[in-house]
Structure formats: C-alpha cells, structure tokens
C-alpha positions as CSV (number, residue, x, y, z in Angstrom):
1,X,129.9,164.6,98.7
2,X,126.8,167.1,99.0
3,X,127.6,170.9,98.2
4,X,127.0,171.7,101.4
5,X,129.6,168.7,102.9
6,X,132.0,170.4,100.3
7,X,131.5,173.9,101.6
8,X,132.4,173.3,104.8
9,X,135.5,171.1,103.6
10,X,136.8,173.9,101.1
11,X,136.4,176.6,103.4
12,X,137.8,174.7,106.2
13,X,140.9,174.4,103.8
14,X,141.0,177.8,102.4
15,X,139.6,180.1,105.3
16,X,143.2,180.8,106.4
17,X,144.3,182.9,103.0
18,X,140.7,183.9,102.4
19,X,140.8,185.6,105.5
20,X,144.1,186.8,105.0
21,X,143.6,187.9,101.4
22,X,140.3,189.9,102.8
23,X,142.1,191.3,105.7
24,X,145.2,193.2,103.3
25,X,141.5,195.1,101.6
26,X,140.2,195.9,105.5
27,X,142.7,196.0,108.0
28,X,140.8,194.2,110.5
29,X,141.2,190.5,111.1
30,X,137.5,190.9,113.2
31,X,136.2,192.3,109.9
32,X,137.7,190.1,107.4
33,X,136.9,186.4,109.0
34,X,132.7,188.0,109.3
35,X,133.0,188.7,105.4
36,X,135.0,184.9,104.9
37,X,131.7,183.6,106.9
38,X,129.7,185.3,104.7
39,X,131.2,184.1,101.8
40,X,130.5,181.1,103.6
41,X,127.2,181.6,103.8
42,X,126.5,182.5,100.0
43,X,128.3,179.0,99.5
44,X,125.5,177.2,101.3
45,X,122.6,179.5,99.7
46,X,124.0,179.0,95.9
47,X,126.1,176.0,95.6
48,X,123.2,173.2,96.3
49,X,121.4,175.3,93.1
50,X,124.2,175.7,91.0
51,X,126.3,173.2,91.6
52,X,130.4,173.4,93.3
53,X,132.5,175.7,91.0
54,X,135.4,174.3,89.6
55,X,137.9,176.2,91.7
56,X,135.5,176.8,94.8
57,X,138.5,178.2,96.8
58,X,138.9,180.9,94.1
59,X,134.9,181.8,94.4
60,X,134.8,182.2,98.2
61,X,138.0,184.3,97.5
62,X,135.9,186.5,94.7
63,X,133.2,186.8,97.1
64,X,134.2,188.1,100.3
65,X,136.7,190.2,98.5
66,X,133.6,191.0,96.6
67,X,132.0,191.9,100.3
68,X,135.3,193.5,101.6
69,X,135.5,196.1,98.6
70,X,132.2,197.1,98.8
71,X,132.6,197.6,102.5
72,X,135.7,200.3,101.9
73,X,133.4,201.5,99.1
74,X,130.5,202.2,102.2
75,X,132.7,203.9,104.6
76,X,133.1,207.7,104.8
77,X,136.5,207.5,105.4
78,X,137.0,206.0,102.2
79,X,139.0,208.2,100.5
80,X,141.4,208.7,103.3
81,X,142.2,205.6,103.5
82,X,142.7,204.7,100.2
83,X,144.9,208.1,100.2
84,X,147.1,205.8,103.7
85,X,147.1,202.5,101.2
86,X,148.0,204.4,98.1
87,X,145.4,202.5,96.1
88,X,143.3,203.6,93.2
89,X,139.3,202.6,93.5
90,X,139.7,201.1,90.2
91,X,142.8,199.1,91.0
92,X,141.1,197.4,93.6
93,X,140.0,193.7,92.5
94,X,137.0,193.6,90.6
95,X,134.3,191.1,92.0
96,X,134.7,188.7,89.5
97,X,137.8,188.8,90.0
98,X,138.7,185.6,91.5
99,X,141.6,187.2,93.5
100,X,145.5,187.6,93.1
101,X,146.6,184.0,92.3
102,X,150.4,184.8,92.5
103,X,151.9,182.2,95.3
104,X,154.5,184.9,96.6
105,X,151.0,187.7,97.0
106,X,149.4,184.4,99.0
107,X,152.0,183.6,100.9
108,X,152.7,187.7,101.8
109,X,148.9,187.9,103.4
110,X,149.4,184.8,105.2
111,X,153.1,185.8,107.0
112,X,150.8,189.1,108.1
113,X,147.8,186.7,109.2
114,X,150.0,184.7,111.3
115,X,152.4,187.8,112.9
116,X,149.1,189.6,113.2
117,X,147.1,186.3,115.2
118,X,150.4,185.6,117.3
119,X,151.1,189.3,118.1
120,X,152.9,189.7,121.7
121,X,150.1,192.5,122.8
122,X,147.4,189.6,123.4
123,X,147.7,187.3,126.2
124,X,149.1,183.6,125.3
125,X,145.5,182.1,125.8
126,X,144.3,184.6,123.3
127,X,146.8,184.6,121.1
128,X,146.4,180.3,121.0
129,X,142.0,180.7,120.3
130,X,143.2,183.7,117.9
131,X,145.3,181.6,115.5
132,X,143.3,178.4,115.8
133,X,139.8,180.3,115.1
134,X,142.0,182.3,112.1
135,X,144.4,179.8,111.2
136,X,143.5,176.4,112.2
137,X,139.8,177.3,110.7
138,X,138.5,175.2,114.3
139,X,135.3,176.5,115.3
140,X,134.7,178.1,118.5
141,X,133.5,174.9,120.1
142,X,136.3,172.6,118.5
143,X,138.7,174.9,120.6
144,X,136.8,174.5,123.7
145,X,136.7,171.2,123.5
146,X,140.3,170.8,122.5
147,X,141.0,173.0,126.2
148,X,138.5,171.8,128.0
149,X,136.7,174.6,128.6
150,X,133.4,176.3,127.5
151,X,132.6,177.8,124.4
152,X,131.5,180.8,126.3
153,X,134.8,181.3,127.5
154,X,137.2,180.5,124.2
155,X,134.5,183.0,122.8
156,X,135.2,185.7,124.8
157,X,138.7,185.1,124.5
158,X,138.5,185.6,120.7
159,X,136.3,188.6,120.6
160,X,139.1,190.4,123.4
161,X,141.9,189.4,121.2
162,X,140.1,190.8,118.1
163,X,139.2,194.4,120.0
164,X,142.6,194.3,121.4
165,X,144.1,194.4,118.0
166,X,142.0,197.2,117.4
167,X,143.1,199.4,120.3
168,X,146.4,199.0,120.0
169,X,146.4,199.9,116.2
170,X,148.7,196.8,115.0
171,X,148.9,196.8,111.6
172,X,148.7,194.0,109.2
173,X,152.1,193.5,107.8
174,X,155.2,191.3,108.4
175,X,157.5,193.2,111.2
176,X,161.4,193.2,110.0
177,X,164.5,193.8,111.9
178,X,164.7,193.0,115.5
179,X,160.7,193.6,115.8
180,X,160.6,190.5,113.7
181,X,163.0,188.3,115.4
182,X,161.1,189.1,118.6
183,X,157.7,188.5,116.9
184,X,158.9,185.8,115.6
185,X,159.0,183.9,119.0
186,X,155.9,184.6,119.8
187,X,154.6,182.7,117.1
188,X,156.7,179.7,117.1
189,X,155.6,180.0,120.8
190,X,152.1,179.7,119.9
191,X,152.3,176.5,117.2
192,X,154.3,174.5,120.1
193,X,152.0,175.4,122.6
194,X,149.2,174.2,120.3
195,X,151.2,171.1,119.6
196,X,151.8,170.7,123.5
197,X,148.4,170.4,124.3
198,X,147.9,167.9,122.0
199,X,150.8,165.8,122.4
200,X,150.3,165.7,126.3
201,X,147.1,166.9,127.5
202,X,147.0,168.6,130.5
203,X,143.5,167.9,131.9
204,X,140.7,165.3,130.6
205,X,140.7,161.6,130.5
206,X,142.8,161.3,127.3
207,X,146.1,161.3,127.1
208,X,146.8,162.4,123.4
209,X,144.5,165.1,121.4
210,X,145.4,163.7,117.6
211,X,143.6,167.0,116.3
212,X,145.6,169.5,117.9
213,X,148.7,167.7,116.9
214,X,147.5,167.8,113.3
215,X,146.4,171.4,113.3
216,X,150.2,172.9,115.3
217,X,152.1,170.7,112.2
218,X,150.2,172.2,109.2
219,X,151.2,175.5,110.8
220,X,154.7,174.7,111.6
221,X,155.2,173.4,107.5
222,X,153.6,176.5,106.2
223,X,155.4,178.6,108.5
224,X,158.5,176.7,107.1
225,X,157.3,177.1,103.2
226,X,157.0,180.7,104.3
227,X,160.3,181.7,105.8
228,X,163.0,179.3,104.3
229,X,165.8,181.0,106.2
230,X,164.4,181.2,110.0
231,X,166.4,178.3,111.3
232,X,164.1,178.0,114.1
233,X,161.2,178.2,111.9
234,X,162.6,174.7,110.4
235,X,164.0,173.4,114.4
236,X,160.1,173.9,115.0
237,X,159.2,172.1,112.1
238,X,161.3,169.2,112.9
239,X,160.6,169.0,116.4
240,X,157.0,168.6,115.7
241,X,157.8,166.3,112.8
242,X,159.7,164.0,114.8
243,X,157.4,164.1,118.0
244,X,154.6,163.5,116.3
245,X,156.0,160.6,114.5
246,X,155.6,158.6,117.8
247,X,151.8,159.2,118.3
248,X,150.6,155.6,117.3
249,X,152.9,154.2,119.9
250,X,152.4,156.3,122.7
251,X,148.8,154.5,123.8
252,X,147.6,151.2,124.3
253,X,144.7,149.6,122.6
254,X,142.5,150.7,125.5
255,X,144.2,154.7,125.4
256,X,146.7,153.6,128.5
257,X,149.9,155.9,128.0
258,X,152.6,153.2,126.9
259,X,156.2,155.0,128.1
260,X,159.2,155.7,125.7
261,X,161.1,152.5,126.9
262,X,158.3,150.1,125.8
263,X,156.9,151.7,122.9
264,X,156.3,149.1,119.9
265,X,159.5,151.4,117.5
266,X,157.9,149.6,114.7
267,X,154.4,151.6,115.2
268,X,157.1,154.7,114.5
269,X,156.2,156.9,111.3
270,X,158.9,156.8,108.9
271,X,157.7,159.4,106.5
272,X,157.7,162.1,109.4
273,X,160.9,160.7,111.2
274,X,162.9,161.3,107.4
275,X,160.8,165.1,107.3
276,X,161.7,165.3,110.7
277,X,165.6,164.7,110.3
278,X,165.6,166.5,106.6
279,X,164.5,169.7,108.9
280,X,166.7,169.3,111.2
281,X,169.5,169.7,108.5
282,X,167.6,172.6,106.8
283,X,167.8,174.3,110.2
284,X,171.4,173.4,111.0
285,X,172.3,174.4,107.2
286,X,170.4,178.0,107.7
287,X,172.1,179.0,111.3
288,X,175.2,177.9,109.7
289,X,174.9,180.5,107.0
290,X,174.0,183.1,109.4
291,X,176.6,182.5,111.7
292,X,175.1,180.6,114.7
293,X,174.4,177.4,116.2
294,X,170.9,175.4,116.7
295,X,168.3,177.5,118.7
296,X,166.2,176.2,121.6
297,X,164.2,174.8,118.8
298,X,166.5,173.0,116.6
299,X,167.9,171.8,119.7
300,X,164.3,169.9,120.9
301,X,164.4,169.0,117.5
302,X,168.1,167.3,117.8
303,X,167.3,165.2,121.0
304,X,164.2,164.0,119.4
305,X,166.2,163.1,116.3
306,X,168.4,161.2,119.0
307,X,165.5,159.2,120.1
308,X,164.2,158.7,116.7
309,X,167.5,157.0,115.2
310,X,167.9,154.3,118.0
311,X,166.3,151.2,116.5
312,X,165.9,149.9,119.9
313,X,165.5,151.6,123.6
314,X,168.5,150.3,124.5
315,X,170.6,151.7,121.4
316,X,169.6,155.5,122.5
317,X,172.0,157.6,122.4
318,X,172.4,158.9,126.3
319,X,175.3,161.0,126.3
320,X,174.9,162.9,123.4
321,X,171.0,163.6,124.8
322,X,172.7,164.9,127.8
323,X,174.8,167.3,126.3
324,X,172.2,168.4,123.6
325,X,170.0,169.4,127.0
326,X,173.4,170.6,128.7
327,X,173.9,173.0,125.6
328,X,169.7,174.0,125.9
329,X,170.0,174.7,129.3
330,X,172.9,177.3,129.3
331,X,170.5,178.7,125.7
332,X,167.3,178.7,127.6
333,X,167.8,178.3,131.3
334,X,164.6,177.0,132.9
335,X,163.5,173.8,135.6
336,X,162.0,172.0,133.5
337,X,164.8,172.0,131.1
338,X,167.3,171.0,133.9
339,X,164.6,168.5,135.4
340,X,164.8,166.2,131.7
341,X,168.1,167.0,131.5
342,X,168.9,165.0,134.9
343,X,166.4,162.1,132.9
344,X,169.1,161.8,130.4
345,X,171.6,162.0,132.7
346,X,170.8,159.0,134.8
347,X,170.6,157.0,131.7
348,X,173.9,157.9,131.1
349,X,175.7,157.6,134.5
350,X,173.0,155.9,136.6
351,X,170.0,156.7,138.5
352,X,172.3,157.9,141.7
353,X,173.9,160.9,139.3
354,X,170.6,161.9,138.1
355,X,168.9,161.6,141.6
356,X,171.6,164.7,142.8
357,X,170.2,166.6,139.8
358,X,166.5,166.0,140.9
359,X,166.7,166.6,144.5
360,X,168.5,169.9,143.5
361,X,165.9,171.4,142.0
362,X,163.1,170.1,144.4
363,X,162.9,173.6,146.4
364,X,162.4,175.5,142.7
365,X,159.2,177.3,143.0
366,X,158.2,176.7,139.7
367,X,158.5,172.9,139.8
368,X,156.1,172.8,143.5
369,X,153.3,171.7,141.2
370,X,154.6,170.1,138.3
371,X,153.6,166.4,138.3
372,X,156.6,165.1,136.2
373,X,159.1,166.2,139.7
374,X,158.0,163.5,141.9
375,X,157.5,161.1,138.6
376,X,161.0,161.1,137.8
377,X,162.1,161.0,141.2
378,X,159.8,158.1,141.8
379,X,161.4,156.6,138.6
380,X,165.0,157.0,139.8
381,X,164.5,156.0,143.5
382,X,162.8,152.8,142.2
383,X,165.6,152.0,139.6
384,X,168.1,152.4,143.1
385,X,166.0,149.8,144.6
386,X,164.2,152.4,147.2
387,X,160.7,151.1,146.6
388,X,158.9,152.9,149.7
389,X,160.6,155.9,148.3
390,X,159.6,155.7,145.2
391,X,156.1,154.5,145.9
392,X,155.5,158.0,147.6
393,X,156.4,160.0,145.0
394,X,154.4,158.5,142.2
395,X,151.4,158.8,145.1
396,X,152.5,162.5,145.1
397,X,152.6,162.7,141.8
398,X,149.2,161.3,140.9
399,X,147.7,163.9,143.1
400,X,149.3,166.8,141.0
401,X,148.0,165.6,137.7
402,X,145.0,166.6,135.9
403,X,144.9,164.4,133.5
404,X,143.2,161.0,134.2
405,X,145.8,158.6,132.1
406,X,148.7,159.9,133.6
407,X,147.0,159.4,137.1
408,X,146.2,156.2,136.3
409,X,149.6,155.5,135.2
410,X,151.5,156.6,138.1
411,X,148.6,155.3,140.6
412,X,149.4,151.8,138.7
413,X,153.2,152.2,139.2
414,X,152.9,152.8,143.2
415,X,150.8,150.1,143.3
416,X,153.3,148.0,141.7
C-alpha cells in the first residue's frame, strides 16, 4: 500500500476519536474535524518522505492535538477559558505527545462525540450527515450518494448542524439523568435510521446500500462497547446484527429483491445471527437488572431473532411474532407498527384475520402514501384468491414507490 493509500485508510479508521480527542481541547466539533483534516493533510505532505509511523493513528492524534493546543494558545480568551476548563497551560498535552492512550479517556471523548453529533436541537437530516461526516468518517459526497442527493445539499446540511451547535451553546459532554435517557433516543434513532436507508432504500434503482448498513453496525457495537448497561443500546445492536445477517439473501444475482419466504436460509450469516441473539440476551439480562422489560428496540430485535431461528420459512414462529408486535404496539403505538403486526397475524390465523387489520388502518393519514399498505393488502387479497383485487393494489403500490426494485417487484407481481 502507498503512504498516501494508507493515509486515507488510517484516518478513515481513526478520524472518529481523533476528532473527538481534539474536540474535549476546543469545544467545537466544526473546529476539531478542520484540525483532524489538517492532520490529515501533514500525513500526505510527510509520510511519502518519511515513511508511515509505526502507530500512524497515534501521530495524526499528536498532530492535530498539536494544532488544537496551539489554537487555545492563539486565542485572547485563553486564559478564561482555561480558568471554565480548570486546566493548567502546562498540563495540556505536549505535541509529542502522542495523546492520552487510556481506553476509558477514548472511550469518554467518543460518548460526547456521539451525544454531541445526535443532539435533539438539529433536525433528523442533520443530525444523520452530522454523525456520518463525524462518525462514519464518509466524505461529503459518499453521503450524497448514499441519499441521493447533491453534495451541495448534504453540505449545507453539515455546515447548519455545525453553526447550530454553536448557537445553542451545547456542550461537549455525556448528559446524565433523564437528559440522558432522552438523548439517548435520539441517537439510537439516528444509527437505525442510517441502517434503514441502507437496508431498504427509499429511492434509486438499488434495493440494498451494503455501505450504509456497514457504517449504522460499527456504530451500534461501539455504542454497545460504550454503554454496557443501556439495554436498548444492546436491543439496537441486535436488531441490526440480526437484520443485517440476511443481506446476501435479500437479492438475486441480477439485484431483484428475493422476499423473506424464498430467501436461500443457507446464504444467512451465522456469525452475526449468534452476535445477534448473544445481544439480545445482553439486553434482556440489563432491563432485567433494572427492573423492566425489552424496549421498542430489544423488541425489533426479538422478532428478528424469531425469524432468524426458523431453519425453514415454514418453521417461523407466527404466534409468538404476533404477540412480540402486539406487546410493541401498546410500547410504541404507530401504523406502521400495527400494519406488520396484521403481516404476522395472517400467518398465524389466515389472510382473512389479517385483511380486518389492514382495511382498518387504510383511512390512517400517515399510511395514504406508504407503499408497503397496498403491498400487503395486495399480498393478503391474493392469498384469499381475490386476484383482480389484489392485482390493483400492487398497481397502487408500484406507483407510491420510489425505489425502482421494489417497483419492479410489485409491477411483476400484478402482472402475475
């Protein structure tokens, strides 16, 4: 690998606790991912000379703390805020200094990087470019390309987010109490809307966005490393775990979306269906210790376990799916909730039981546009043998979606 190829692969690695480490010195996450690029930068310039250190996360550390210290150093405020942080000019880190190595110190800067990135005061579409630019280390056009949108606009969205931050003076810490709890959901909100995305995209002519996926679990297991008794924090985790374990079957050979029923189980990951499960008890174990059941989280995470122990589609567990959702639904009320839940009761007690359900909701505001209504409608009516029925809804519902596999899908289902 050239320096420059291992530049851009250490920093893609490290920028997360470089930036974090650099931001506990500034206070600004705007301020401390410019110094991490220019750390970056000093890679490029020197490394190709001097050769790759031997712990090159440690010197792009050293250097924009390096940068960052003498930026405090430069202000006029200086002594001020070093009276706010209670810090000593010489207890500051030296530039050689290749930064504080202790995992609990790294680990610290991170929680505040995260709660910081995922903070409720920016908008959801900020607060998703904000942790992917800080915490995913995706560039500005890897994000725009991921959302299908311009690079102009996931631009803009990150420098807002950044000033925003700044306005509303939120510090860089780890909020406790209930502030944490309700910051808490923001950014598991955030890693599964990531994950979302990626898992089903929304618009585009593909149906899966591997990268995405990849990015929302790495957050989800450090998140999990970070806070060992959140037992949502681990019902993400396993949720993700056990989705994502189905990827390789979820497409044909020519990117078709293949449905749960005839997915190939042997195309399954095994590794991340046992960390899937062994989360699932880690979050089970945790909310029994603090007194409560499975969250909203943990149980997604339990109906996917469901799914993920049946060997065959015809060995899934139907009843117990139903009352996992039945149990989510009274947690987290919401149509789309009630709309799978009617899936898994139709497997259970027939298509005609989970028809009632469906037609129920059909008048919901919230579901007038949502493609998946007339798809599972379309499903059930064709299961009860109403095939002009049914043919009209997946019509309907090929309309609504932007995504050019699922249209393609449904499209080929009415046709059939």
């Amino acid at each position: 690998m050239t320096a420059a190829g291992a530049v851009e692969t250490v920093f893609r690695i490290e920028s997360a606790r470089i930036i974090a480490g650099v931001a506990r010195i500034v206070r600004d996450v705007g301020i401390a991912e410019e110094l991490a690029q220019d750390a970056l930068v000093a890679a490029l310039e020197r490394w190709p000379e001097s050769g790759v250190p031997d712990n090159p996360g440690a010197w792009l550390m050293a250097t924009a703390r390096h940068r960052a210290i003498d930026l405090v150093r430069r202000r006029e405020t200086y002594a001020r805020k070093l009276a706010e942080m209670g810090r000593d000019p010489d207890a500051l880190p030296r530039a050689d200094d290749p930064g504080d190595t202790d995992p609990d110190s790294i680990d610290d800067d991170l929680l505040r990087l995260i709660f910081t990135a995922c903070h409720p005061v920016l908008s959801t579409d900020a607060r998703i470019a904000l942790t992917l630019r800080l915490l995913g280390g995706l560039t500005t056009e890897e994000i725009a390309r991921a959302f299908l949108t311009s690079e102009a606009t996931v631009a803009q969205r990150i420098v807002r987010a950044k000033r925003t931050l700044g306005r509303a003076g939120v510090p860089f810490e780890v909020p406790y109490g209930t502030e944490r709890t309700a910051r808490l959901g923001s950014v598991l909100e955030v890693i599964y809307l990531v994950f979302n995305e990626g898992y089903a995209a929304t618009a585009g002519d593909d149906l899966l966005r591997p990268a995405l996926c990849e990015d929302a679990l790495r957050l989800a297991r450090v998140l999990a490393g970070l806070m060992e008794r959140e037992p949502e924090v681990h019902g993400l985790a396993a949720l993700l775990e056990l989705q994502a374990s189905r990827t390789a079957a979820r497409t044909g050979p020519d990117g078709a979306p293949v449905l749960l029923a005839a997915q190939d189980r042997t195309r399954w990951d095994r590794l991340l269906i046992r960390r899937g499960l062994a989360a699932l008890l880690r979050s089970a174990e945790t909310a029994a210790d603090a007194g409560t059941g499975l969250g909203p989280y943990g149980l997604q995470a339990a109906i996917a376990a469901c799914h993920a122990r049946a060997v065959r589609y015809e060995d899934t567990d139907w009843p117990a799916i139903a009352a996992l959702y039945g149990r989510l639904a009274a947690l987290t009320p919401s149509p789309v909730v009630a709309l799978n839940r009617a899936v898994a009761v139709a497997m259970a007690e027939g298509p005609a039981a989970g028809l009632a359900l469906v037609d129920a909701l059909a008048a919901d505001p919230a579901l007038r546009a949502y493609h998946l209504l007339p798809s599972v409608r379309g499903d059930l009516l064709e299961r009860m043998g109403r095939t002009d029925e049914a043919r009209a809804e997946f019509v309907r519902a090929a309309e609504l979606t932007r995504n050019a596999r699922e249209r393609a899908l449904l499209l080929d289902r009415a046709g059939r």
